[in-house]
DRENZA-232819 format. One record per residue (C-alpha): residue number from 1; x negated, z, y; chain. Coordinates in steps of 0.5 Angstrom, whole numbers, plus 500, padded with zeros to 3 digits. Example, Ala and Ser with C-alpha at 12.3 -4.5 7.8 and 13.67 -1.06 7.14 Angstrom:
// residues 2
num / X / Z / Y / cadena
1 / 475 / 516 / 491 / A
2 / 473 / 514 / 498 / A
// end
This chain:
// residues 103
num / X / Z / Y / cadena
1 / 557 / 944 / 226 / A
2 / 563 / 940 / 227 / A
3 / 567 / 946 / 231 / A
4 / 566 / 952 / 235 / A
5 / 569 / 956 / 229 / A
6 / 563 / 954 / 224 / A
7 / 558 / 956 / 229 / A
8 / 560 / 963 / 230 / A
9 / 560 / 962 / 222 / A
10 / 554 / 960 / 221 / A
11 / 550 / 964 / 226 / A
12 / 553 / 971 / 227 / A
13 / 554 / 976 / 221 / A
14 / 560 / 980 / 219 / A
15 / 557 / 986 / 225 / A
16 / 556 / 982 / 231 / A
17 / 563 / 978 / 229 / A
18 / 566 / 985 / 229 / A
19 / 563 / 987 / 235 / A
20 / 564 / 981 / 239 / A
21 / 572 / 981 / 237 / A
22 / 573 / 989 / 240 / A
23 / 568 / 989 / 245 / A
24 / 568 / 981 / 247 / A
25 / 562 / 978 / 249 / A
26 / 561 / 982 / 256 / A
27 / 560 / 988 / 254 / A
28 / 557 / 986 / 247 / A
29 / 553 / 979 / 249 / A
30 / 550 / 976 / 242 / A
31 / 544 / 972 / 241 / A
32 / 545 / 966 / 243 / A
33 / 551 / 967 / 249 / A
34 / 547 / 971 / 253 / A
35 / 544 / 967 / 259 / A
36 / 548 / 962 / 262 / A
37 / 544 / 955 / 260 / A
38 / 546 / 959 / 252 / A
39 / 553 / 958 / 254 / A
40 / 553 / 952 / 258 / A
41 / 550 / 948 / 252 / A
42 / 555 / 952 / 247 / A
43 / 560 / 949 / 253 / A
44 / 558 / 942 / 252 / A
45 / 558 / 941 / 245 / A
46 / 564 / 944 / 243 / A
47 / 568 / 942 / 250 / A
48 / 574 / 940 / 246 / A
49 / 574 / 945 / 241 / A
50 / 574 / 949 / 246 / A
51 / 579 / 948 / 250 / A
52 / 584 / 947 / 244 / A
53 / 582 / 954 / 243 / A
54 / 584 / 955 / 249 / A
55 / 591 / 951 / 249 / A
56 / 593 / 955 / 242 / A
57 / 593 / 961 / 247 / A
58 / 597 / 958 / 252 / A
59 / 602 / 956 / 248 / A
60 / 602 / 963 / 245 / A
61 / 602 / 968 / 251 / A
62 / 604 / 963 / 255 / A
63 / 599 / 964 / 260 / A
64 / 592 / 962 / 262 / A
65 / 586 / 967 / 261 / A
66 / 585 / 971 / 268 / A
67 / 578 / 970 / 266 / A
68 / 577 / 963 / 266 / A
69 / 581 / 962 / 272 / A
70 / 578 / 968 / 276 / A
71 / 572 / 963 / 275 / A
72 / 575 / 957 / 277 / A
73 / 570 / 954 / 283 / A
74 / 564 / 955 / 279 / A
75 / 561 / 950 / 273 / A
76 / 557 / 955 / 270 / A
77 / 561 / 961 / 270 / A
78 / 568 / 957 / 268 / A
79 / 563 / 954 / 262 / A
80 / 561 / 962 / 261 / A
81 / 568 / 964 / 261 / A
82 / 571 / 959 / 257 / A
83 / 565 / 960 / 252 / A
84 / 566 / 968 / 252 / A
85 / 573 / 967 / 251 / A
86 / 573 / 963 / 246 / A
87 / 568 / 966 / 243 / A
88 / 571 / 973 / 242 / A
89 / 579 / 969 / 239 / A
90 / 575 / 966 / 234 / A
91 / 572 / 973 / 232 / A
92 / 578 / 976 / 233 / A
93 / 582 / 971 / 228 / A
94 / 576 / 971 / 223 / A
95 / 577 / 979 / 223 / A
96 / 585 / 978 / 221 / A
97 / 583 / 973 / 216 / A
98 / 579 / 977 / 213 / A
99 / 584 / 983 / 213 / A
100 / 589 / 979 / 211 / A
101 / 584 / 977 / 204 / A
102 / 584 / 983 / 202 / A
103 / 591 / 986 / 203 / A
// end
């Protein structure tokens, strides 16, 4: 899979998507970003992507999320947050592009 986007896509369902966009992934972890070698994987092969997501963000709020700099000072925790962040944005952005298809 070329981006982070199509691995969401092509591994969740339209429920976890839902669920991972309104309860982010702390409170609702899906299969696949549970455990912290899970998501440093996700991390490492899609690094770029990632951070590009993370970039679009900045630019828009204007600021970095608390959460990826509260995790600073640790690899595997910053990769964690960096993954779980990135992953409720996207699901979050596929949820408004479906409402927006059907109004």
């Amino acid at each position: 899979m070329k981006t982070f986007t199509d691995f969401i896509k092509a591994t969740y369902d339209n429920d976890d998507i839902q669920a991972i966009a309104t309860h982010g992934c702390a409170s609702y972890a899906p299969n696949g970003m549970i455990y912290y070698n899970e998501t440093n994987y996700l991390y490492d092969q899609y690094a770029e992507d990632l951070h590009d997501i993370i970039d679009t963000y900045v630019v828009d709020v204007g600021e970095t999320p608390k959460c990826i700099t509260a995790s600073i000072g640790s690899s595997v925790l910053f990769r964690n947050a960096v993954v779980w962040f990135c992953a409720e944005v996207v699901c979050q952005n596929l949820q408004y592009d479906q409402q927006e298809e059907v109004a």
